[in-house]
Phi, psi and omega in degrees: 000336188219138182202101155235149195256111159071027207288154169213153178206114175257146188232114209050244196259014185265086195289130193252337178214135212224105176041065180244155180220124187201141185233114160293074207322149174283123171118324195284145147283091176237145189257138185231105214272147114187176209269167170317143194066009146354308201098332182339266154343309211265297153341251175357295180312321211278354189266336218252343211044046143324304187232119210274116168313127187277317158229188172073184181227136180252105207226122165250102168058049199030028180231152188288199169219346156299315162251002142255054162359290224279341180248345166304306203257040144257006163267014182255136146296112223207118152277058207238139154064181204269112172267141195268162184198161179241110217295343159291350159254166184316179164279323184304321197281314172314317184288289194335325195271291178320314191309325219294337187298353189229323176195171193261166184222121173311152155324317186300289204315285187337290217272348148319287171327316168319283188274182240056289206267353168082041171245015185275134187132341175272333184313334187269345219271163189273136192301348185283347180271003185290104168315157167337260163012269168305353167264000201268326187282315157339297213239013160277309195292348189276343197272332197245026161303319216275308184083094179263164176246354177238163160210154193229125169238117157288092199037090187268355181238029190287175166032039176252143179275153194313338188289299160343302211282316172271328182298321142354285194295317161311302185309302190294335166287342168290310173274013145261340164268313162306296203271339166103003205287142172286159179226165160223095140310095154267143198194133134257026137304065200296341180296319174326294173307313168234054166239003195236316165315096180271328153240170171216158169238114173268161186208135185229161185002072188058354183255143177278146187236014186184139161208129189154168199288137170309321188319281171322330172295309175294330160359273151359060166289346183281356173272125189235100181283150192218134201252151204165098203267001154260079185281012171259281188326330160280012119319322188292301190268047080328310172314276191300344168264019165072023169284317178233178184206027188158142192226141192232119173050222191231060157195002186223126171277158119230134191316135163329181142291166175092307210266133168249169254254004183246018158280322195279319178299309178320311201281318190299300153337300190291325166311324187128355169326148130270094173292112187260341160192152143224159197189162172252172213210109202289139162285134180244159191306313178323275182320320171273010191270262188325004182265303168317305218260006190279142192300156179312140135325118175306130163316120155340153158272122157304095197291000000 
């Protein structure tokens, strides 16, 4: 449904998008991670045509958009950037006015959307009484006018309080089973991301640094956390008996192949250690995101 090949986007000397190539399967919730400034939005513009690509090719729903713009997005459905409305007229009256910019739309179609997104009784109500939430539900029903087969959402949960925040995560998950629809899901709500994703792409300074299945991520059984009270010298002689192969902050080991989580208690014990817990630690997208994009360790200084 989404493909880009070697995309690049300079915005003067500033590369904003660096080779990135990703492709988005029909059928899928995929999530695409990075921290501001990232490229995400810049990535995002260049699907929606928005944003002109400085290079590579950018193909939606199998046509190019640099050059059929109009047969790429007409199945597409799009949250990007902050959506406007008017707030003196109703919500009902906005979708009408909004369908007209791409086709005109019967009543049914409206009042389907309508009840989707879980605004009916509210539909008539004028959008300035609209809570956070319901503009959010709002600019969800403006995405399926189109009746689409793709959606592209850019943080669709920003600034919703937690309650918001799961009827979100319901509605879309609702509308990727029922309606079969592909997503493309931008988010810094990483729990979000990996209660909703069956793949994600992180992207750090305009480059892509990851693509693959959450699966793959959660993966990861060799991470242990460990209670301890001198926990670097218990790290250290892990390290020198060939045990571990990395330590995170003053609480996480990760194990050699081979070696278990009661082989690392013997030696610790028998050192003279106090284990106060050790256990193993599913990895979560938060640890492997933040793990990815945190920056490189400054070089020693050199006398």
């Amino acid at each position: 449904m989404i493909e880009l090949r070697d995309v690049q986007k300079r915005f003067g000397s500033r590369l904003a998008v660096d080779n990135l190539s990703l492709t988005v399967p029909r059928g899928e919730i995929f999530g695409l991670l990075g921290h501001n400034g990232a490229g995400k939005s810049t990535a995002i513009g260049m699907m929606l045509g928005q944003v002109w690509p400085t290079g590579g090719e950018v193909r939606v729903c199998g046509h190019d958009v640099t050059r059929h713009r109009a047969r790429a997005l007409h199945k597409v459905g799009a949250i990007f950037e902050t959506p406007a409305f008017y707030d003196y007229l109703s919500g009902w009256r906005n979708l009408e006015i909004l369908s007209h910019y791409t086709a005109p739309t019967s009543k049914e179609r409206i009042r389907e959307v309508v009840d989707w997104v879980g605004l009916t009784g509210r539909e008539h109500s004028k959008v300035k009484t609209y809570s956070h939430g319901m503009r959010a539900r709002l600019a969800l029903a403006q995405t399926l006018l189109p009746q689409p087969d793709l959606l592209i959402l850019d943080e669709p949960g920003g600034g919703l309080d937690p309650e918001g925040i799961a009827e979100m995560r319901g509605t879309i998950l609702r509308l990727h089973r029922e309606l079969g629809l592909t997503i493309l899901l931008s988010s810094h709500l990483l729990t979000e991301v990996e209660q909703l994703c069956s793949r994600i792409a992180v992207l750090n300074q305009g480059r892509k640094v990851f693509e693959g299945r959450i699966s793959e991520v959660k993966a990861a059984q060799s991470r242990v956390a460990l209670k301890t009270p001198d926990f670097v010298t218990a790290t250290k002689l892990l390290r020198e008996r060939g045990m571990i192969n990395g330590a995170g902050g003053i609480k996480f080991i990760t194990l050699t192949d081979g070696t278990t989580i009661a082989e690392v208690t013997r030696v610790l014990v028998t050192a003279g250690f106090s284990v106060e817990g050790i256990w193993q630690r599913e990895q979560t997208l938060e640890d492997f995101y933040l793990e990815l994009v945190k920056p490189p360790p400054l070089a020693a200084p050199t006398n």
